[in-house]
PDB file of N, CA, C and O in Angstrom:
ATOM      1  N   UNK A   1     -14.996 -15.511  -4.029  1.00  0.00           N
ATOM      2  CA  UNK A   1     -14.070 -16.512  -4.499  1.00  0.00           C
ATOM      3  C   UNK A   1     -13.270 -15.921  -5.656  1.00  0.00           C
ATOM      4  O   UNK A   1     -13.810 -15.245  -6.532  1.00  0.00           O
ATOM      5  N   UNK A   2     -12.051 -16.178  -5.633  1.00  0.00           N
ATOM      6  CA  UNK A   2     -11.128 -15.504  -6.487  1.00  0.00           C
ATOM      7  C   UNK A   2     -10.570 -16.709  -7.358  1.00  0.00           C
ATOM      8  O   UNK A   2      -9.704 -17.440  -6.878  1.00  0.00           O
ATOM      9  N   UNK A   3     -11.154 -16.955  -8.867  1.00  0.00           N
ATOM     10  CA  UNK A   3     -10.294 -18.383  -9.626  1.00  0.00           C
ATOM     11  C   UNK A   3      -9.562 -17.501 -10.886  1.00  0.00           C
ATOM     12  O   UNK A   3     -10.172 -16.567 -11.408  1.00  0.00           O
ATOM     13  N   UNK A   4      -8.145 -17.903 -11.337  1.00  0.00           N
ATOM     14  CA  UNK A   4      -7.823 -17.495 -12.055  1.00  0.00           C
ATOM     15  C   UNK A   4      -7.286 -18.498 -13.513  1.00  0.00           C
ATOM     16  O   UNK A   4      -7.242 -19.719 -13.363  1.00  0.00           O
ATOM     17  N   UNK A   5      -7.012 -18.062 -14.482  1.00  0.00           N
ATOM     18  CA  UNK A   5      -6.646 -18.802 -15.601  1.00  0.00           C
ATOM     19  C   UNK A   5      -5.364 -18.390 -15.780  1.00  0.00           C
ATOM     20  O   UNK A   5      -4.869 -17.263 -15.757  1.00  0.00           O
ATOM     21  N   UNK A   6      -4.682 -19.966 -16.045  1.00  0.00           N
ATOM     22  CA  UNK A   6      -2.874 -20.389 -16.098  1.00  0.00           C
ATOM     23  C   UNK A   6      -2.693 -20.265 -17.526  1.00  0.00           C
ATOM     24  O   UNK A   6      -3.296 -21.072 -18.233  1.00  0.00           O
ATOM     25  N   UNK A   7      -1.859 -19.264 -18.145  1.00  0.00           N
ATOM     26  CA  UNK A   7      -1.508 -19.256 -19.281  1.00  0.00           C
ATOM     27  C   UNK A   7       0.338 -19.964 -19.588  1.00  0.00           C
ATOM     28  O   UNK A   7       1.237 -19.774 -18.769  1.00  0.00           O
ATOM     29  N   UNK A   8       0.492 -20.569 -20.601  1.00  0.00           N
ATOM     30  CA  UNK A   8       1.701 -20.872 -20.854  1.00  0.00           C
ATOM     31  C   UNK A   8       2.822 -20.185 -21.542  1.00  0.00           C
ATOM     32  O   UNK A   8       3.047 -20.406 -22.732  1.00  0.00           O
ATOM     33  N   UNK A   9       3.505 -19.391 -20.862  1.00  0.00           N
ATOM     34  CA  UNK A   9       4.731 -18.505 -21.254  1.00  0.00           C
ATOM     35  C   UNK A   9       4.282 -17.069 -21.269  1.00  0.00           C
ATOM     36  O   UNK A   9       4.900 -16.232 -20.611  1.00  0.00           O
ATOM     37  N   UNK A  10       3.001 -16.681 -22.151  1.00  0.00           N
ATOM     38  CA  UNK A  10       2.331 -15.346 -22.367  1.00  0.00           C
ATOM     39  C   UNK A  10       1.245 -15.241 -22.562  1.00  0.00           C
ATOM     40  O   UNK A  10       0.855 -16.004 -23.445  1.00  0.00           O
ATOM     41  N   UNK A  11       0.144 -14.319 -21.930  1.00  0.00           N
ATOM     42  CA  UNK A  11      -1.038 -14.112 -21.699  1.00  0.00           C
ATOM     43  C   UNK A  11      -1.994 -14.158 -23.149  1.00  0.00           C
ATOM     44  O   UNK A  11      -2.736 -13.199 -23.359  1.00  0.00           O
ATOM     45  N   UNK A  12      -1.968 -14.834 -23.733  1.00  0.00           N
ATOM     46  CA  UNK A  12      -2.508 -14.824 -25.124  1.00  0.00           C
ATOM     47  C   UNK A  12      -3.615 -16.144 -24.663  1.00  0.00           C
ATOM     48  O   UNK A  12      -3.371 -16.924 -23.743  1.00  0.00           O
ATOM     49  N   UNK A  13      -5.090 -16.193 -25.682  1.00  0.00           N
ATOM     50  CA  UNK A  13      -5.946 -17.187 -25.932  1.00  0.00           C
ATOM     51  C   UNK A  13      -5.308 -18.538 -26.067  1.00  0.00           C
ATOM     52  O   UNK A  13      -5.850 -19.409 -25.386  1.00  0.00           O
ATOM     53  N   UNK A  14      -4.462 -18.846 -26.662  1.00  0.00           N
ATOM     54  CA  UNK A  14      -4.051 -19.787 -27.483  1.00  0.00           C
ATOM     55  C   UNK A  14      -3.039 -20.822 -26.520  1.00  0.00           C
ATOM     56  O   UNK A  14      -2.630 -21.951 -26.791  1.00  0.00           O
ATOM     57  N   UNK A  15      -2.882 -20.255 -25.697  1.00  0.00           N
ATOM     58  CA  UNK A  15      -1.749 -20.524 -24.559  1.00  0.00           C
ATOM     59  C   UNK A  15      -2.365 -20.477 -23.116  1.00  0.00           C
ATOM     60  O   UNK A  15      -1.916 -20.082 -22.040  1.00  0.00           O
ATOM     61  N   UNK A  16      -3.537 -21.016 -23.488  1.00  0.00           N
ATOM     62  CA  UNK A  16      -4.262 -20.781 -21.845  1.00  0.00           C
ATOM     63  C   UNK A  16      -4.414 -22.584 -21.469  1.00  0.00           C
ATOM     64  O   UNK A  16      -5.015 -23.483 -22.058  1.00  0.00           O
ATOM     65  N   UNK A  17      -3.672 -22.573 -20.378  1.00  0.00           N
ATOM     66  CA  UNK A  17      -2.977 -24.449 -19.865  1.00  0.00           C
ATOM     67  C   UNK A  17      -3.987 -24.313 -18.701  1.00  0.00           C
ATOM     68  O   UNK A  17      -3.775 -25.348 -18.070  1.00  0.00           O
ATOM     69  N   UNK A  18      -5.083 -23.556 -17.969  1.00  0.00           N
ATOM     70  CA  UNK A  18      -6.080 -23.688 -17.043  1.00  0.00           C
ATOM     71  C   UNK A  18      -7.128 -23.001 -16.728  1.00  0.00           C
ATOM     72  O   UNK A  18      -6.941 -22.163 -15.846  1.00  0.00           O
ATOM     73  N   UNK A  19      -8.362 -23.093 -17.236  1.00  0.00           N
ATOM     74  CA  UNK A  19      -9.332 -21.986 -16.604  1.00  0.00           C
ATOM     75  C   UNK A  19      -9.766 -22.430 -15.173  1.00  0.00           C
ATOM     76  O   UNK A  19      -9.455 -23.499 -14.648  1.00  0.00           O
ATOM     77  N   UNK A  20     -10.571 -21.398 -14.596  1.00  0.00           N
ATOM     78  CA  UNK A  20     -10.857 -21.361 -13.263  1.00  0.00           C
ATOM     79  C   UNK A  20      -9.674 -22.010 -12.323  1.00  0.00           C
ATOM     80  O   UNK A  20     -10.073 -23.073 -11.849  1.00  0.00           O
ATOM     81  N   UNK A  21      -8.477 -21.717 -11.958  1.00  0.00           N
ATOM     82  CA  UNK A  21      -7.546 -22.240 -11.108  1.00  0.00           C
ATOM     83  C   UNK A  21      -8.013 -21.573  -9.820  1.00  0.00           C
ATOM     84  O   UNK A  21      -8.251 -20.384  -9.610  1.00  0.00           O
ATOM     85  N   UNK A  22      -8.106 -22.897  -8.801  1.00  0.00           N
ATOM     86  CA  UNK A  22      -8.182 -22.388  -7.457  1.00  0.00           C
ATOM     87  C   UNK A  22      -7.518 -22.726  -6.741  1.00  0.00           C
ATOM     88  O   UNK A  22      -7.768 -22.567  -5.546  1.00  0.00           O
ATOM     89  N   UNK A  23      -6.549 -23.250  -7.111  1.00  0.00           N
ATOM     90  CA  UNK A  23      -4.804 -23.706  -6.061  1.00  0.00           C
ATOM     91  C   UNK A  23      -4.113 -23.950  -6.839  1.00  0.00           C
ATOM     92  O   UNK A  23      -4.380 -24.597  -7.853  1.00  0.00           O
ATOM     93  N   UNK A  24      -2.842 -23.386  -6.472  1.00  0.00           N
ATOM     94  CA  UNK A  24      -1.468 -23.873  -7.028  1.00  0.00           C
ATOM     95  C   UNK A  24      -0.347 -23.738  -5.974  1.00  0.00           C
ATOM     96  O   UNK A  24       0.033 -23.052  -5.025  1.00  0.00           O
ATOM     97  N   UNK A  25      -0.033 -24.893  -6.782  1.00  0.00           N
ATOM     98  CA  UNK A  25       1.131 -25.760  -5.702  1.00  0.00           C
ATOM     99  C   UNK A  25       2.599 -26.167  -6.710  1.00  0.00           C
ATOM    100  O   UNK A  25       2.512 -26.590  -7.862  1.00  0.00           O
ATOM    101  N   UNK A  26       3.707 -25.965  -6.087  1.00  0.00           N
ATOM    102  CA  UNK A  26       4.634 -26.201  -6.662  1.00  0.00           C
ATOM    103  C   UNK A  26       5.641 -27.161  -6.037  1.00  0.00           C
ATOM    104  O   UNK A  26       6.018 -27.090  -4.868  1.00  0.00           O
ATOM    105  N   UNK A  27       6.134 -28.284  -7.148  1.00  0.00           N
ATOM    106  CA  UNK A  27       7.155 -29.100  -6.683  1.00  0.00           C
ATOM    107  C   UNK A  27       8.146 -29.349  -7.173  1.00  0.00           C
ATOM    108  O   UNK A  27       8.087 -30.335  -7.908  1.00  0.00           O
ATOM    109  N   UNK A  28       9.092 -28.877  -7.098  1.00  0.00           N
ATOM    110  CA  UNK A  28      10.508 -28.297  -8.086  1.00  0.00           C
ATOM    111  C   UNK A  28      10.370 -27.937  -9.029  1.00  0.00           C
ATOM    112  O   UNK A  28       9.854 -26.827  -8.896  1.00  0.00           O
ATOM    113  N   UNK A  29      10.551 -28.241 -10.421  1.00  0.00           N
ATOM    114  CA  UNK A  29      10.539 -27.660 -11.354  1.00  0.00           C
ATOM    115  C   UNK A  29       8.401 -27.986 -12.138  1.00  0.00           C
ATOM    116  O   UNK A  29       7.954 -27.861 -13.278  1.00  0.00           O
ATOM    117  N   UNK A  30       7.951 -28.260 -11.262  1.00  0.00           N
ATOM    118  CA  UNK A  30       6.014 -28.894 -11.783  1.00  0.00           C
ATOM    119  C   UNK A  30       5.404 -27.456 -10.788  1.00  0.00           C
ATOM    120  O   UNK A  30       5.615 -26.975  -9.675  1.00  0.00           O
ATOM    121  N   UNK A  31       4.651 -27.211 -11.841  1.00  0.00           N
ATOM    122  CA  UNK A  31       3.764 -26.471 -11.137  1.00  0.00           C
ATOM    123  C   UNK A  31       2.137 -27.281 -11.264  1.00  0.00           C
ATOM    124  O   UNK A  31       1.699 -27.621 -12.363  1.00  0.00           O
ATOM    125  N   UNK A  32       1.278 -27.535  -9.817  1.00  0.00           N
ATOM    126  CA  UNK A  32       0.456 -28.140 -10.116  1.00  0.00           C
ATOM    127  C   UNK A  32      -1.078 -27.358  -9.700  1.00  0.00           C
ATOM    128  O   UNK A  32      -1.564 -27.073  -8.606  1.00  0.00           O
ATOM    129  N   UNK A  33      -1.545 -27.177 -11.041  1.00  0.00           N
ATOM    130  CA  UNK A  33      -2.829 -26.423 -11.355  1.00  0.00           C
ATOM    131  C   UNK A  33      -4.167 -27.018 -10.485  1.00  0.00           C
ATOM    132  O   UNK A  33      -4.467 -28.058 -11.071  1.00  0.00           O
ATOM    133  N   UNK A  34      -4.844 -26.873  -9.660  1.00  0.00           N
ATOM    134  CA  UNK A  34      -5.874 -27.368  -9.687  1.00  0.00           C
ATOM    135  C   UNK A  34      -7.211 -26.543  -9.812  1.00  0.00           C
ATOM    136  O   UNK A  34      -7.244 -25.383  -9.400  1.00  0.00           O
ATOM    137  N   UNK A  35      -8.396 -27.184 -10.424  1.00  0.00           N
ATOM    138  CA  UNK A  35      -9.234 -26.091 -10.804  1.00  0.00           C
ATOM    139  C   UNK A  35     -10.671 -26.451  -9.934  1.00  0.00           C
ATOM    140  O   UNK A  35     -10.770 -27.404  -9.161  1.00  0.00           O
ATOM    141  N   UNK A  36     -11.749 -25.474 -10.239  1.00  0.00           N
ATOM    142  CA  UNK A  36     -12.890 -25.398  -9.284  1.00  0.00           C
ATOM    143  C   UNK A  36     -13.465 -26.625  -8.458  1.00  0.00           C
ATOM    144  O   UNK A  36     -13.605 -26.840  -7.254  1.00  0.00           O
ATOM    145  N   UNK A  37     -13.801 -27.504  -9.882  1.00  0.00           N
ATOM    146  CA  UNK A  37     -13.767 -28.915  -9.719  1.00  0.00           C
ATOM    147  C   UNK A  37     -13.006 -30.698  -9.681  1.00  0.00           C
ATOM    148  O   UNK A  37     -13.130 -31.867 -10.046  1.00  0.00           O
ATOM    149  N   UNK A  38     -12.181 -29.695  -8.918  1.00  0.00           N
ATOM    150  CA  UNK A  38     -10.680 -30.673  -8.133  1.00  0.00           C
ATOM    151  C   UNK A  38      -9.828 -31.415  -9.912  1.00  0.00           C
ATOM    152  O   UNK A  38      -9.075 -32.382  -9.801  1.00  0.00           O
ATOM    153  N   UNK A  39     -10.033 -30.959 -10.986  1.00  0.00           N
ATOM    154  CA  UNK A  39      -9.542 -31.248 -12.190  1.00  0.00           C
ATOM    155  C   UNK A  39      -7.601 -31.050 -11.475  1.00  0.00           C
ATOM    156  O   UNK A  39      -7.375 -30.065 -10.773  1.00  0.00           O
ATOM    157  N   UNK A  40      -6.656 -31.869 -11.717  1.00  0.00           N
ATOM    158  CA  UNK A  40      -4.920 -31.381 -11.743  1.00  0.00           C
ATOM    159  C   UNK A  40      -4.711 -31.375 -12.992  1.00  0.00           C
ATOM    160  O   UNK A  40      -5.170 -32.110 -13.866  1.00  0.00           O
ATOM    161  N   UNK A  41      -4.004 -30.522 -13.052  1.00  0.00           N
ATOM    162  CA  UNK A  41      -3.030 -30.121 -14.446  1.00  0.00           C
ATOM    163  C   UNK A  41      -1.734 -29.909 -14.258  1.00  0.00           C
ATOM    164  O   UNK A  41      -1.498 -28.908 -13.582  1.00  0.00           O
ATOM    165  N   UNK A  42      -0.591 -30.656 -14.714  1.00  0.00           N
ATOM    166  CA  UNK A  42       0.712 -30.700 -14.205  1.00  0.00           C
ATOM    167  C   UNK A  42       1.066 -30.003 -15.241  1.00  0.00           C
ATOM    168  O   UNK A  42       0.387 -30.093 -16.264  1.00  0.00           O
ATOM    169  N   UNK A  43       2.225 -29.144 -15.193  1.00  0.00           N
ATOM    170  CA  UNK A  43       2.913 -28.420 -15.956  1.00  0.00           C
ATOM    171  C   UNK A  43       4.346 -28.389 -15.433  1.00  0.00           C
ATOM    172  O   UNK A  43       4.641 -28.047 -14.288  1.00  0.00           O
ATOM    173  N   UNK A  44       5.166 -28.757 -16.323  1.00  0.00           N
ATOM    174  CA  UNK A  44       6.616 -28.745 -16.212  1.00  0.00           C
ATOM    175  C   UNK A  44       7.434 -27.128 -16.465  1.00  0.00           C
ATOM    176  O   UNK A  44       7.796 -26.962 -17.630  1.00  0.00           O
ATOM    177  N   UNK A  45       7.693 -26.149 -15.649  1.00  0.00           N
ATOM    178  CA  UNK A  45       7.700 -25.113 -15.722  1.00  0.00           C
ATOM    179  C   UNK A  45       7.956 -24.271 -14.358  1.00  0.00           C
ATOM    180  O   UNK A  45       8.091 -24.825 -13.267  1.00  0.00           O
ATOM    181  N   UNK A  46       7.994 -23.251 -14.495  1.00  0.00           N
ATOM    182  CA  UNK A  46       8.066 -22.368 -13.550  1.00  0.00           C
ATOM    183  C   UNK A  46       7.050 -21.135 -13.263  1.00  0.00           C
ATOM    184  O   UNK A  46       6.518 -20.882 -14.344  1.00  0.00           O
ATOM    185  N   UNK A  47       6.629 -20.388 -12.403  1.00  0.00           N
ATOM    186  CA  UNK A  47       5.742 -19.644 -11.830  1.00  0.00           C
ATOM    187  C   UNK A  47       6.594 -18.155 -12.494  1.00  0.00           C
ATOM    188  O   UNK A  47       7.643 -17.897 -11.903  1.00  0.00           O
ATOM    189  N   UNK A  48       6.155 -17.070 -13.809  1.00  0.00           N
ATOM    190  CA  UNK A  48       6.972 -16.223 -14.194  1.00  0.00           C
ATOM    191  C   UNK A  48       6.551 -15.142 -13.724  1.00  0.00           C
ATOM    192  O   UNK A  48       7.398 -14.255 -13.620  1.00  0.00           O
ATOM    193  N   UNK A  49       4.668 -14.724 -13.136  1.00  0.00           N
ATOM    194  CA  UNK A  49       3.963 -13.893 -13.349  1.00  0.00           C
ATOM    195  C   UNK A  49       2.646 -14.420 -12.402  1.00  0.00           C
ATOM    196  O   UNK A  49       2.069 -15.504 -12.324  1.00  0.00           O
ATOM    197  N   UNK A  50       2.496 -13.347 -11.847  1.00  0.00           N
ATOM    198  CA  UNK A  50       0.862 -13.510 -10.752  1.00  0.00           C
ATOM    199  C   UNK A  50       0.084 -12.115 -10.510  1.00  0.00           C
ATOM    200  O   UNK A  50       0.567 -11.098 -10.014  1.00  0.00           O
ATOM    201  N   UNK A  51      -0.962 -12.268 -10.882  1.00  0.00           N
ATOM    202  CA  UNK A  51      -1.855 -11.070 -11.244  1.00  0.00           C
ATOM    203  C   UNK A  51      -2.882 -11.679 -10.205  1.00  0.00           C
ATOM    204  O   UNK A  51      -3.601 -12.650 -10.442  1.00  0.00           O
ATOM    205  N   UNK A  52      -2.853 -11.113  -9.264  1.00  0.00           N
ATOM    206  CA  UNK A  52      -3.971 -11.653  -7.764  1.00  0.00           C
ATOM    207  C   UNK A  52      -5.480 -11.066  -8.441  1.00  0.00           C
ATOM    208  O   UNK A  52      -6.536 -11.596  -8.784  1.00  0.00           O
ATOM    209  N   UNK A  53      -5.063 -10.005  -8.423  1.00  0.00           N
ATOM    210  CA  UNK A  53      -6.513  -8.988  -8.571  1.00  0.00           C
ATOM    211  C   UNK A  53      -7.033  -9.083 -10.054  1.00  0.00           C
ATOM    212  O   UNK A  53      -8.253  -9.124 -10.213  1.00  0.00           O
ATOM    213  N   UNK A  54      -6.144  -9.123 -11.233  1.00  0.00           N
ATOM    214  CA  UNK A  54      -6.362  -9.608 -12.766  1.00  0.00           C
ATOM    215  C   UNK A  54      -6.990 -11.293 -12.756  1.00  0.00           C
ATOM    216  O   UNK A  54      -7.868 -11.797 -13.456  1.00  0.00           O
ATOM    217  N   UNK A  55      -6.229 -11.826 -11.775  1.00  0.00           N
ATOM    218  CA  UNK A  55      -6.653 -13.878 -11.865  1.00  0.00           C
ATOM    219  C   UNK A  55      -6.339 -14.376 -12.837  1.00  0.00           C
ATOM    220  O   UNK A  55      -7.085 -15.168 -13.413  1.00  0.00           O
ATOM    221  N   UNK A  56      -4.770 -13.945 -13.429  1.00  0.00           N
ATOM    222  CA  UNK A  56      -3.999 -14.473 -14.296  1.00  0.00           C
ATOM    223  C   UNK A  56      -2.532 -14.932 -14.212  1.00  0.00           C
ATOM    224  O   UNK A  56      -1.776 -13.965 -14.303  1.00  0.00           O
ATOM    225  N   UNK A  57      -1.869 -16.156 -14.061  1.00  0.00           N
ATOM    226  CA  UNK A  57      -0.871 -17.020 -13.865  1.00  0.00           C
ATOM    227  C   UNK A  57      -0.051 -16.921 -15.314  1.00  0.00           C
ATOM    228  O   UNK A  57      -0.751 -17.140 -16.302  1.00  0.00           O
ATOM    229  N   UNK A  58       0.953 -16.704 -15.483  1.00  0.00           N
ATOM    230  CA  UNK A  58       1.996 -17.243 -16.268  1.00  0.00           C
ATOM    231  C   UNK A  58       2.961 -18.149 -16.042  1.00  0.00           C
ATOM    232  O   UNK A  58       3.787 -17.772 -15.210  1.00  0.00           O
ATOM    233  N   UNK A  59       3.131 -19.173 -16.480  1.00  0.00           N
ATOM    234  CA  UNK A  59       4.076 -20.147 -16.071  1.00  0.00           C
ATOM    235  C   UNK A  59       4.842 -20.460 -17.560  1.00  0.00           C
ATOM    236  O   UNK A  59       4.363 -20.953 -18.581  1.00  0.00           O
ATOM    237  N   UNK A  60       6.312 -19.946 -17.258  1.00  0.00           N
ATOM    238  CA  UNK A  60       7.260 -20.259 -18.486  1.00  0.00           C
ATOM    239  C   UNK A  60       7.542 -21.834 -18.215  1.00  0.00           C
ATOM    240  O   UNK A  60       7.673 -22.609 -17.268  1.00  0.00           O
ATOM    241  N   UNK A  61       7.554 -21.829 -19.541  1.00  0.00           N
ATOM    242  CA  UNK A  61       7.740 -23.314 -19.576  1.00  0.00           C
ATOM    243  C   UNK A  61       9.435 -23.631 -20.435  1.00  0.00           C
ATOM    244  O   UNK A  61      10.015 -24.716 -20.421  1.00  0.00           O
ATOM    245  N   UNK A  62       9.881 -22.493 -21.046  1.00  0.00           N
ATOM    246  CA  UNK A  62      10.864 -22.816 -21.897  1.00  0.00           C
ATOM    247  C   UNK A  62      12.023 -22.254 -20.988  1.00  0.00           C
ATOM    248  O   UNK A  62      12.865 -21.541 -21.535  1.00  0.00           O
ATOM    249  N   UNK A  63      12.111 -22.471 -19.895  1.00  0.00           N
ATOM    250  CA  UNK A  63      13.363 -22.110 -19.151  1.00  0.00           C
ATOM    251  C   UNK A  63      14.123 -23.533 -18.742  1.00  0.00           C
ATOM    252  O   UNK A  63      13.744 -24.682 -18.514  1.00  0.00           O
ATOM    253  N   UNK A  64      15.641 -22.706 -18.777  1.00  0.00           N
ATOM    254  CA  UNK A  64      16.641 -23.891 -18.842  1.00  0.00           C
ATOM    255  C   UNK A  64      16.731 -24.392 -17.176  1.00  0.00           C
ATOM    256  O   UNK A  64      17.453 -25.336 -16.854  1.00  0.00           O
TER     257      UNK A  64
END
């Protein structure tokens, strides 16, 4: 099983918007996090960065 953690804008501690993500789904401008134990996390943002083999998500959030 491959779960990864959604960070917001840049891969730093402080900016981590999901641990264990095991689906993501996108619906225009929402990216929607879901984690091991069916938890959603909506984020208003975009998909900037995907690290399959790392299991790390960036999603900018400050884009126009």
């Amino acid at each position: 099983m491959c779960l990864s953690t959604a960070y917001l804008n840049a891969m730093e501690e402080d900016k981590v918007a999901a641990r264990y993500v095991a689906e993501i789904s996108v619906e225009g401008r929402r990216v929607v996090l879901r984690d091991i134990l069916g938890e959603e996390n909506v984020i208003e943002g975009v998909i900037s960065h995907v690290d399959l083999t790392g299991g790390t998500v960036i999603i900018a959030t400050d884009v126009a």
